[in-house]
C-alpha distance (Angstrom), angle and dihedral (degrees) to the residues before:
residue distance angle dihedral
X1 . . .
X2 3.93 . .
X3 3.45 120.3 .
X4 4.13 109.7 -82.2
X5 3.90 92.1 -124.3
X6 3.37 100.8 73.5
X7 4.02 102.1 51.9
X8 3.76 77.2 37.3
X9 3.99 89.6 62.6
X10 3.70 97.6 41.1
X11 3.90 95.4 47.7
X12 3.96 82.5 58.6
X13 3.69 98.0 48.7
X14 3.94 85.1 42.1
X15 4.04 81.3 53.7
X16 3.11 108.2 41.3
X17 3.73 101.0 107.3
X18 4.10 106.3 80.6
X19 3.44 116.7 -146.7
X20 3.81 120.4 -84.0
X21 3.46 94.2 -163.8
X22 3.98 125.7 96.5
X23 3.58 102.1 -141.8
X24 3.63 118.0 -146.7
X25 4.32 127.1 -136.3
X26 3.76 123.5 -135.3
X27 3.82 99.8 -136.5
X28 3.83 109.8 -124.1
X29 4.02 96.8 -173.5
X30 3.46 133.9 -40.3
X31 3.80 102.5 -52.1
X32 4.18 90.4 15.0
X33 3.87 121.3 107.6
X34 3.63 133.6 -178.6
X35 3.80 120.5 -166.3
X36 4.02 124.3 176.8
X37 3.90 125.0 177.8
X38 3.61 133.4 179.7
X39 3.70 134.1 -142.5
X40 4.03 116.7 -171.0
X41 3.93 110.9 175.6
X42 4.17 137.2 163.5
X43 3.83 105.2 -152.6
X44 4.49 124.1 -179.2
X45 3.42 115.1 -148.7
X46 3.38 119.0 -173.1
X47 3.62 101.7 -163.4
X48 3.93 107.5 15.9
X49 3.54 90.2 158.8
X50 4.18 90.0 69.4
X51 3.68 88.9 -134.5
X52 4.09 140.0 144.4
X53 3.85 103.2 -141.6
X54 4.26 125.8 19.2
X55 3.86 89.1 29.3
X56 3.60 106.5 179.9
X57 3.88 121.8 -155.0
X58 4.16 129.1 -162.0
X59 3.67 140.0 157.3
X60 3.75 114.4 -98.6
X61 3.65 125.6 -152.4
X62 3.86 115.1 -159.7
X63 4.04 119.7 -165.6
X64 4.42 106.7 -177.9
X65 3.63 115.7 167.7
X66 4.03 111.4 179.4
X67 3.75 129.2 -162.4
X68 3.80 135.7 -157.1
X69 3.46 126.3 -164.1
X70 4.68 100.2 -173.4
X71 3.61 120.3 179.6
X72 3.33 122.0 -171.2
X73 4.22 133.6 -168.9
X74 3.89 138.6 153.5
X75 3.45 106.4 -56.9
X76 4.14 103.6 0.3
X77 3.71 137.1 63.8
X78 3.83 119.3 -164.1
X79 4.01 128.6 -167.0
X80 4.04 138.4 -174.4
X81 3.29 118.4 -174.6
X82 3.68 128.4 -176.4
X83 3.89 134.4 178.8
X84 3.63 139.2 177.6
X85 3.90 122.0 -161.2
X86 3.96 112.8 -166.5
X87 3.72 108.1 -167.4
X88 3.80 113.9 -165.3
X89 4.32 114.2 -160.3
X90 4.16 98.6 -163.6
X91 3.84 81.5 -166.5
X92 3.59 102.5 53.0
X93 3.58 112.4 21.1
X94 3.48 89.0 -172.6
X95 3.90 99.0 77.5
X96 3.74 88.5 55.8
X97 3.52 103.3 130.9
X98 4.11 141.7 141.8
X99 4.09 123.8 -127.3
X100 3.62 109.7 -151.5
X101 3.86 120.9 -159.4
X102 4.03 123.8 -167.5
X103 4.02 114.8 -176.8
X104 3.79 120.2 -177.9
X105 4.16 116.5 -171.5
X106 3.76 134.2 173.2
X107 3.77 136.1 -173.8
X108 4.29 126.9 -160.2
X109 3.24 119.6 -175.3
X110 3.51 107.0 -176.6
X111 3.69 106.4 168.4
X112 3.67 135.4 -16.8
X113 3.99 93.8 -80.1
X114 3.45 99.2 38.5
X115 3.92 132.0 64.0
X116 3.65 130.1 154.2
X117 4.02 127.6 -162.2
X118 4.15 128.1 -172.3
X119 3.57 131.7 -175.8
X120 3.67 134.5 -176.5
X121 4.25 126.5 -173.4
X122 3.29 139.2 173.6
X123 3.63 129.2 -166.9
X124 3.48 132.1 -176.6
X125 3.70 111.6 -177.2
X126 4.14 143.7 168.9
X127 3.88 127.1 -141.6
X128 3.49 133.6 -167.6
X129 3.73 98.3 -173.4
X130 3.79 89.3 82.3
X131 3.68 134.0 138.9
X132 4.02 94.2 -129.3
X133 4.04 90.3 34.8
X134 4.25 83.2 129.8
X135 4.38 80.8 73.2
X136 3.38 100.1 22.4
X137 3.61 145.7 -25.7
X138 4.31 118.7 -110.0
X139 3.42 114.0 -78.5
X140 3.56 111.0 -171.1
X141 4.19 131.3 170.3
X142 3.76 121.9 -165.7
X143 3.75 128.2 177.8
X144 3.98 127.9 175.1
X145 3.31 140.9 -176.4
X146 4.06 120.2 -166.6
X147 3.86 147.9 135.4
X148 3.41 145.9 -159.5
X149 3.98 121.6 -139.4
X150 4.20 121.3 -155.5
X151 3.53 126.1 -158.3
X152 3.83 113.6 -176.2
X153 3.31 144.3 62.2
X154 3.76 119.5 -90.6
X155 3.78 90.2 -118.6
X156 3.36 99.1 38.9
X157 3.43 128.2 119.4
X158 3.89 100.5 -132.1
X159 4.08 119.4 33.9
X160 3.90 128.7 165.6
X161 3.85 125.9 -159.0
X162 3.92 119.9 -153.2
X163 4.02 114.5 -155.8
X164 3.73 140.5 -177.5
X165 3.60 140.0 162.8
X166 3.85 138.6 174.5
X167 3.65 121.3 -155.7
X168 3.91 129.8 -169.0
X169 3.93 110.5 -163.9
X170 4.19 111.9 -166.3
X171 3.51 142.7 167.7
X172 3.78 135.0 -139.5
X173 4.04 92.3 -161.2
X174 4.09 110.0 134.0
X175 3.88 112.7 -138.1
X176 4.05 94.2 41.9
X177 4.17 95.9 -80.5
X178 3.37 113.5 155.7
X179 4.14 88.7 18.6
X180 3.82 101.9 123.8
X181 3.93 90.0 52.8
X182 3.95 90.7 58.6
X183 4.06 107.8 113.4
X184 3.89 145.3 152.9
X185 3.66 112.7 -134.8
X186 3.63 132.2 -162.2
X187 3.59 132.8 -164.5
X188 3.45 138.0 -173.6
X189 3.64 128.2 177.7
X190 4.19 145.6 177.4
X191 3.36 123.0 -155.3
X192 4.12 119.7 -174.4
X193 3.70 121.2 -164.1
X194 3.55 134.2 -159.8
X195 4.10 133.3 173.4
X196 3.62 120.2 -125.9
X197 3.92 91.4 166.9
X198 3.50 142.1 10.1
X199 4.10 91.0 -86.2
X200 3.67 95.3 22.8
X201 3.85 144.3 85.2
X202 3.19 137.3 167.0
X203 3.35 121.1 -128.0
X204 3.96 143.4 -152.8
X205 4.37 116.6 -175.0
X206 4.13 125.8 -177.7
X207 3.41 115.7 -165.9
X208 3.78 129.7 -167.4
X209 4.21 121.8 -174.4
X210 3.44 125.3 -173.2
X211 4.10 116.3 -165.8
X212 3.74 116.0 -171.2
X213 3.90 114.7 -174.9
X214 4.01 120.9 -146.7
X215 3.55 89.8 -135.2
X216 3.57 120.0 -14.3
X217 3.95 97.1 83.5
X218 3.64 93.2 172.7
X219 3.90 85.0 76.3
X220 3.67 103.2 53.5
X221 3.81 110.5 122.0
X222 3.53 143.0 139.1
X223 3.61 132.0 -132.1
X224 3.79 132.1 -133.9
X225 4.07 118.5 -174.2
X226 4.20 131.5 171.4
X227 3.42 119.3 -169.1
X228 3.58 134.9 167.5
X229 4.17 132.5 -177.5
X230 3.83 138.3 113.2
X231 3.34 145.3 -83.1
X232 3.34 141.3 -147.4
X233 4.24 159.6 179.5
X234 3.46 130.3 -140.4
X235 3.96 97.9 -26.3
X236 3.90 111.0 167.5
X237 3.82 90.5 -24.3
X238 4.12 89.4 -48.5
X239 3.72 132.9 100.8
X240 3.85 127.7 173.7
X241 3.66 145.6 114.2
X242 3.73 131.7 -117.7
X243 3.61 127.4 -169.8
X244 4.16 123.6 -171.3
X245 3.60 123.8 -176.0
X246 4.14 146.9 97.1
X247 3.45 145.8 -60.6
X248 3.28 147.5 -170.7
X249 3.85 146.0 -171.6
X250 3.57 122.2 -147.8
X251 4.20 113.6 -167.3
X252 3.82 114.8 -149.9
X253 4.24 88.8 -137.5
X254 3.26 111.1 69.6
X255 3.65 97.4 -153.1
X256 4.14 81.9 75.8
X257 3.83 114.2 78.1
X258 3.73 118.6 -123.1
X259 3.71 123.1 -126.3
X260 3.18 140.9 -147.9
X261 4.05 142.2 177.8
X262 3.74 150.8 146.6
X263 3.80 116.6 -67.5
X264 3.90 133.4 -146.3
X265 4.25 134.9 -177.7
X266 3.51 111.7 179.2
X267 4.01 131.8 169.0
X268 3.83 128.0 162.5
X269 3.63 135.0 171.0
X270 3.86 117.6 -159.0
X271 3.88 117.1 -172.4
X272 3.78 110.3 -174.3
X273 3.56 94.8 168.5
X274 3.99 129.3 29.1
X275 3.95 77.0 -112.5
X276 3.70 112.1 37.3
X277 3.76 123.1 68.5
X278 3.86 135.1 -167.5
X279 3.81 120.7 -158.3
X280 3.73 127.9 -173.0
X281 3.92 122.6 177.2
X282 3.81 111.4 170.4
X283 4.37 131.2 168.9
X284 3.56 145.0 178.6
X285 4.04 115.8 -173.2
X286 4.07 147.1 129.0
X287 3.90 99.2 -90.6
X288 4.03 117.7 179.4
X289 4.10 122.3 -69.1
X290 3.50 119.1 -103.8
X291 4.08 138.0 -175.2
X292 3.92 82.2 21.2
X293 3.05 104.3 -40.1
X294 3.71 132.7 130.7
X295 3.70 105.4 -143.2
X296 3.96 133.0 -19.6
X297 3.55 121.9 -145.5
X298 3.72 111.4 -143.5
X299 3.80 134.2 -168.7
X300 3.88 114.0 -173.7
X301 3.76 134.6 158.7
X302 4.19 136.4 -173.3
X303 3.69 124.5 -145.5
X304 3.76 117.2 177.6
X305 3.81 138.9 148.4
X306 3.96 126.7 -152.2
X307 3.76 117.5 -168.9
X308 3.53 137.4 -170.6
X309 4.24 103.9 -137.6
X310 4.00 88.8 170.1
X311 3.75 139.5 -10.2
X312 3.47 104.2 -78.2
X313 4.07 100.2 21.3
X314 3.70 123.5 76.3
X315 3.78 133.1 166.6
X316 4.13 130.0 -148.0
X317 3.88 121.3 -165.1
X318 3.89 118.0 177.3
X319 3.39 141.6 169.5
X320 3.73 141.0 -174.8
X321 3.74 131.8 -172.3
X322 3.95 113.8 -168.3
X323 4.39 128.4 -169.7
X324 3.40 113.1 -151.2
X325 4.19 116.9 -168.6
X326 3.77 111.8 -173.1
X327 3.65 111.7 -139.3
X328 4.12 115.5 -141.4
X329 3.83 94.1 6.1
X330 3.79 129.3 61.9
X331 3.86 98.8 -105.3
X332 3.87 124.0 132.3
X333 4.17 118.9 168.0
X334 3.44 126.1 -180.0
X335 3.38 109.3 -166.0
X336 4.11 129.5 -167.6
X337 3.89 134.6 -177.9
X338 3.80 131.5 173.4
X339 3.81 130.4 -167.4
X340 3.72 146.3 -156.5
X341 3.37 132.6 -167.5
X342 3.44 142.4 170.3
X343 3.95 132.6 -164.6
X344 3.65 133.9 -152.4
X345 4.10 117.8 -173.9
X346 4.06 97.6 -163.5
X347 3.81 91.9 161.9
X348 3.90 133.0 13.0
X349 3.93 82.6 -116.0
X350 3.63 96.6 41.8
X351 3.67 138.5 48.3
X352 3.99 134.4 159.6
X353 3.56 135.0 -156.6
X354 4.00 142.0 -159.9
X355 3.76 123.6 -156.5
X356 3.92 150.5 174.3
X357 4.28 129.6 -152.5
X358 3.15 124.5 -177.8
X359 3.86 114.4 179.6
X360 3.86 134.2 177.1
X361 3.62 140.5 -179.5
X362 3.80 125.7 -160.8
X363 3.71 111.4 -166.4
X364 3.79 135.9 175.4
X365 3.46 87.7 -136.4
X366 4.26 120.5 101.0
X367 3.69 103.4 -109.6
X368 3.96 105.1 5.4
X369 3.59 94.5 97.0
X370 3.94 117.9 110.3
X371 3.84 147.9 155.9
X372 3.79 118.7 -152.5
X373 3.36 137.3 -175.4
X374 3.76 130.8 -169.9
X375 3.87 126.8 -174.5
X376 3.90 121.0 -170.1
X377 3.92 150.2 177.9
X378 3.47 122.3 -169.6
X379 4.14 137.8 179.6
X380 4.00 114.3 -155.5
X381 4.14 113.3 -170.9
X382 3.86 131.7 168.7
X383 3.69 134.6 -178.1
């Protein structure tokens, strides 16, 4: 299986153009909404398999409809939102295959200091930029259930936020490929608040993970992180939050080294103009071994800019640069991927957008290596 942060970067450059449209609901009953979209795109990939040598390009042809079924009432919103993406390869109608995605979410508000909010997904999912895509492409299922519990006013000065969230990661590979990365995760986490302005708090978060392998023992481990940083809203045209702090992994074996580091979340927003916005997203954490090893630590960040130039056209660049450090083998990738994107609003109901990725990875490794370049048009419409 490749590492997760490259498809991760390309399916935000691939995204990066936010829908123009204004989709309308079909109203159900009084507090029942129905919402459907549609996404029809062609897409060439010159190197969908993700590979160094034999790279094999096609065009793609992507048909996604989504639907949302929101309820509303007093004190409680509900959601359930499904979508199916159908990706067509015309030159290798093998890898044809459809990704479906369920998401269940809830909101309680029960009182002005205390609010509750659940979610549930499930995704089952098919990708051809896989190390074993010569058998058969990744196949992975995940499902989660989780929550997050608030106590505190909004304008309080003190407020605490309760989380937790279990996650079941599968495969449907024949022949056991994939097997040893199967896991259950569980994650709890506790999250203390405190205002130090009118639009900012402090803020202090513990974090404890627990991963528990179906069959690969030598990988079960738990995680312990501490951060601390602010956040904040609309502060001299920025908003954002940015966490520093440690972490470390603990393995249950101890034939497998722990390991340990410094830890960083950070996200902010800066809006210069009513029409021009900065993003920056950057990490550094333990994720999950892969390819044999028993943990890679990663440090990534994001940049991009969207921009209104008139009414109905807008323009998204990104790009993300991610370092990769194997742990237990010899394997370093640094991996980099810029988009374009351009958006067109020709109706309230429909909008359609042009775009460009190009995405590389240089590893250490014999044979990771690869460029990649991905060119797209797409048409979104609703009702």
């Amino acid at each position: 299986m490749k590492a997760s942060s490259l498809a991760a970067a390309i399916s935000a450059a691939l995204t990066a153009n936010a829908w123009a449209i204004e989709p309308q609901y079909i109203k159900l009953s009084e507090s029942l909404t129905f919402t459907p979209t549609l996404e029809v795109g062609e897409w060439y990939d010159d190197n969908f398999r993700a590979v160094e040598e034999n790279e094999e390009s096609s065009w793609i042809t992507r048909i996604a409809p989504t639907f949302v079924l929101g309820a509303k009432g007093r004190k409680s919103a509900y959601a359930l939102t499904y979508k199916a993406s159908s990706d067509i390869f015309h030159s290798s109608r093998k890898d044809d295959n459809t990704d479906h995605y369920l998401f269940a979410d809830a909101g309680f508000m029960f009182d002005a200091r205390n609010n509750l909010k659940l979610n549930a997904g499930y995704q089952q999912v098919e990708d051809t930029d896989s190390k074993d895509q010569n058998v058969q492409n990744d196949k992975p299922t995940t499902s989660n259930i989780g929550g997050v519990y608030t106590y505190g006013a909004k304008t309080a000065r003190g407020q605490v936020d309760l989380g937790a969230n279990y996650e079941e990661l599968r495969y449907r590979n024949t022949d056991h490929i994939n097997a040893e990365n199967e896991r259950d995760t569980t994650e709890l986490s506790s999250t203390f608040y405190y205002r130090v302005a009118p639009k900012t708090r402090a803020l202090v978060e513990a974090r404890h993970t627990d991963f528990e392998y179906v069959s690969n023992d030598r990988l079960n481990s738990n995680n312990i992180a501490l951060l601390g940083g602010l956040t904040w809203d609309a502060t001299a045209k920025t908003s954002g939050t940015v966490k520093f702090g440690g972490e470390k992994k603990r393995f249950d074996e101890s034939g497998v080294d722990d390991q340990s580091g410094s830890m960083w979340e950070v996200g902010v927003s800066w809006k210069p103009r009513t029409y021009s916005t900065f993003n920056l997203n950057t990490r550094r954490a333990i994720d999950e071994g892969d390819d044999g090893a028993s943990a890679i630590k990663v440090q990534s960040a994001t940049l991009s800019w969207n921009h209104d130039w008139l009414e109905r056209l807008s323009s998204d660049v990104s790009y993300s640069y991610s370092d990769e450090e194997y742990q237990d083998i010899d394997r370093d990738d640094k991996i980099k991927s810029l988009g374009l994107g351009l958006t067109y609003k020709m109706r309230r109901w429909l909008d359609v957008g042009v775009g460009y990725t190009y995405a590389e990875d240089d590893s250490t490794a014999i044979g990771e290596s690869y460029e990649r370049n991905i060119y797209m048009i797409r048409f979104t419409g609703s009702l």
